[in-house]
C-alpha positions in Angstrom: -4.0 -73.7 29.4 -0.4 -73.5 28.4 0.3 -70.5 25.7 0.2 -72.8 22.4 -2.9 -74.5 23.1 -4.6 -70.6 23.0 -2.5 -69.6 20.3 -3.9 -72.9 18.7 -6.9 -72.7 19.7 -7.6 -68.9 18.2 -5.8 -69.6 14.9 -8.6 -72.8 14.6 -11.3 -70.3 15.8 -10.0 -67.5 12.8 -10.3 -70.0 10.5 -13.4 -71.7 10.8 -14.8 -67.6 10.8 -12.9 -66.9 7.5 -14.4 -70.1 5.8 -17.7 -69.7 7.4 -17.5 -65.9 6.4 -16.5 -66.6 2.4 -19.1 -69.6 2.5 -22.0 -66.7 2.9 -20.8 -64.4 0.5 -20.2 -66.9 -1.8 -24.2 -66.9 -2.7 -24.4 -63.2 -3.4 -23.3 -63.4 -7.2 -24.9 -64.2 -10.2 -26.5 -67.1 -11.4 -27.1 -69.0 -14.6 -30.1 -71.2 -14.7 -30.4 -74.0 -17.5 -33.4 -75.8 -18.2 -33.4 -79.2 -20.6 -36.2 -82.0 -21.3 -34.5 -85.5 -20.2 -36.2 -88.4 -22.0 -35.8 -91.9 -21.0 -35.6 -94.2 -23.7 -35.2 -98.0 -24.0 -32.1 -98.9 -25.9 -34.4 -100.4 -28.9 -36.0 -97.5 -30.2 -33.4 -96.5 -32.7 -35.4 -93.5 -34.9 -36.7 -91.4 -32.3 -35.4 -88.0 -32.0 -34.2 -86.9 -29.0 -34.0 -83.2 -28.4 -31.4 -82.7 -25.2 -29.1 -79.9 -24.2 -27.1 -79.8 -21.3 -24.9 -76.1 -20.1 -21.9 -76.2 -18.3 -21.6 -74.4 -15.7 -24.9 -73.4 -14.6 -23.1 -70.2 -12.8 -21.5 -67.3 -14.1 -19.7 -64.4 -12.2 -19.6 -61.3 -15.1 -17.7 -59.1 -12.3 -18.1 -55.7 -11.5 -19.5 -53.8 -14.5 -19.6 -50.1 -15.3 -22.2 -48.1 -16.9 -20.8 -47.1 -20.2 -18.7 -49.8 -20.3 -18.2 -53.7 -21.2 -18.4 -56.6 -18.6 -15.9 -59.1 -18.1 -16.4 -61.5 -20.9 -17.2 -65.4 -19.6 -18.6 -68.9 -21.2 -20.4 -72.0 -21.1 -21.1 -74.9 -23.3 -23.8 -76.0 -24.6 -23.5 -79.8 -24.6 -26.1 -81.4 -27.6 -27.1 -84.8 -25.0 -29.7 -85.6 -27.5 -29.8 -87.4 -31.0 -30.2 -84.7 -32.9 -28.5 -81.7 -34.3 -30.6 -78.9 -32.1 -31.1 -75.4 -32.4 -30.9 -73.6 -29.1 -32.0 -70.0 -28.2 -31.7 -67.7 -25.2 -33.9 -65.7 -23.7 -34.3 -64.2 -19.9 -36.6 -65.7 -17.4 -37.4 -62.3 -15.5 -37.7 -59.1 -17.6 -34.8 -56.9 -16.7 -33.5 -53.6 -17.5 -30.1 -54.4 -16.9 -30.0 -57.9 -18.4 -31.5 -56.9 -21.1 -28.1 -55.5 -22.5 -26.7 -59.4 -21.7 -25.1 -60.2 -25.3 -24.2 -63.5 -26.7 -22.1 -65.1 -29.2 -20.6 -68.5 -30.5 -16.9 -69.1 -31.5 -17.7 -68.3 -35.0 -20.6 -65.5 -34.8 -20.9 -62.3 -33.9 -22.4 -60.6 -30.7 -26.1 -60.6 -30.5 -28.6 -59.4 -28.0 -29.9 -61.9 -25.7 -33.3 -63.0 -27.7 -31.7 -62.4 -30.6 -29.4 -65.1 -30.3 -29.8 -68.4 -31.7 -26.9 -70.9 -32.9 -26.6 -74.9 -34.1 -25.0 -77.6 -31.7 -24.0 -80.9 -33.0 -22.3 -81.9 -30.0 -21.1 -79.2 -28.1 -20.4 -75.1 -28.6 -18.9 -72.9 -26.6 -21.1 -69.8 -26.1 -19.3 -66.6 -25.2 -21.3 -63.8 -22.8 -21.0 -60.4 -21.9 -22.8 -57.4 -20.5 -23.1 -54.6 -22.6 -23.6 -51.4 -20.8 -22.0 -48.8 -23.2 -25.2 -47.6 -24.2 -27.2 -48.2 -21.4 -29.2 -45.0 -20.9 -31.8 -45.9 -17.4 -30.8 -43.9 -14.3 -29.9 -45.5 -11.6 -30.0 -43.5 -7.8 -27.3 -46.3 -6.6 -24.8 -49.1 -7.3 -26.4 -52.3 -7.5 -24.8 -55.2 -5.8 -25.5 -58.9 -6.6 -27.8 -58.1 -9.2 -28.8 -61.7 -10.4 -31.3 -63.3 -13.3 -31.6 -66.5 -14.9 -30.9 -67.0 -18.8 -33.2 -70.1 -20.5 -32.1 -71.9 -23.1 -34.4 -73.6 -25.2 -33.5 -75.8 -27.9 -35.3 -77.3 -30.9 -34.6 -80.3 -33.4 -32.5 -78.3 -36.7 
């Protein structure tokens, strides 16, 4: 083989490792899991209420956080897909001693602990999140990589 063809060759090679590499790593973050009842309805029945929420994007990154400290501050949106003004609330799937300091908050409100929080959606809010660790008071032997759980929304007809 003739010196650019192995020069070639081992760039392609380095490259396919780097993607292949960043592909892996890529699922050892957080997640954000959304859960939402999808009705099928025929286009005659026009005084049902539909109760449907959609959130966008089901994934959130908060970064690296430090005890005593605030988290990077991210969002999603709550889309309202249904008929009806809804009222959606939050709440963890897994009990968590870290997640349990996740805080919430709409454009308008003010932050509030993750069961605590509740707000209206008549076709779409943007929801802010953070992780508040400033007073977070468990001892830890160890950094915590990855560390992942799944927020719920639930929403209600207002």
């Amino acid at each position: 083989m003739n010196k650019k063809r192995v020069v070639w060759l081992f760039v392609t090679l380095s490259l396919i490792a780097i993607i292949i590499f960043n592909l892996s790593n890529a699922q050892d973050t957080n997640t954000l899991t959304v859960e939402a009842n999808v009705i099928l309805t025929t286009t005659n029945i026009t005084n049902e209420s539909i109760v449907s929420i959609q959130i966008v994007p089901d994934y959130v990154y908060l970064g690296d956080v430090i005890v005593g400290k605030l988290s990077n501050e991210t969002s999603v949106i709550i889309n309202n897909t249904g008929s009806v003004e809804v009222k959606v609330t939050s709440e963890l799937v897994n009990n968590d001693d870290i997640f349990n300091y996740l805080q919430l908050k709409n454009s308008s409100g003010s932050w509030k602990n993750i069961g605590d929080f509740t707000t209206n959606v008549k076709t779409k809010r943007t929801v802010h999140i953070r992780l508040d660790l400033r007073n977070f008071d468990l001892n830890l032997e160890d950094n915590i990589m990855g560390h992942k759980n799944d927020i719920k929304f639930l929403a209600l007809a207002a």
